[in-house]
LOKE-785241 format. One record per residue (C-alpha): residue in one letter; z negated, y, x. Coordinates in steps of 0.25 Angstrom, whole numbers, plus 5000, padded with zeros to 4 digits. Layout:
N
AZYX/...
This chain:
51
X500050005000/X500450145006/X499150205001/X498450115009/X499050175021/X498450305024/X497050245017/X496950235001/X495750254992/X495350114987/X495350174972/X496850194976/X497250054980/X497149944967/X495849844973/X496549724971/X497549774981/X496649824990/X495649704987/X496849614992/X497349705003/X495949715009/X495949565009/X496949545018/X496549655028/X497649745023/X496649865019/X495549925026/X494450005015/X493750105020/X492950185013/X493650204999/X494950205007/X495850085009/X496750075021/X497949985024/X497849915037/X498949845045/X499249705043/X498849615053/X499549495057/X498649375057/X499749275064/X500949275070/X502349255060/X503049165071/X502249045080/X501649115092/X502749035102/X504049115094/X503349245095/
């Protein structure tokens, strides 16, 4: 959500979207804001011996 980018009131963001964004570490709250954070990458798309 572009909302999220610069920091969003959490009254501005439905809660189950950011109920299910902050569950997968895609939100930071703080405070009554709500921040998108980058995505990390938990594992690599190809085997480690074709990268």
């Amino acid at each position: 959500m572009a909302r999220l980018d610069q920091g969003a009131g959490r009254a501005d963001v439905p809660a189950d979207v950011l109920a299910e964004f902050t569950a997968e570490h895609l939100v930071l709250r703080v405070g009554e804001l709500a921040w998108w954070l980058p995505y990390r990458v938990s594992r690599w798309l190809q085997e480690a011996m074709a990268v």
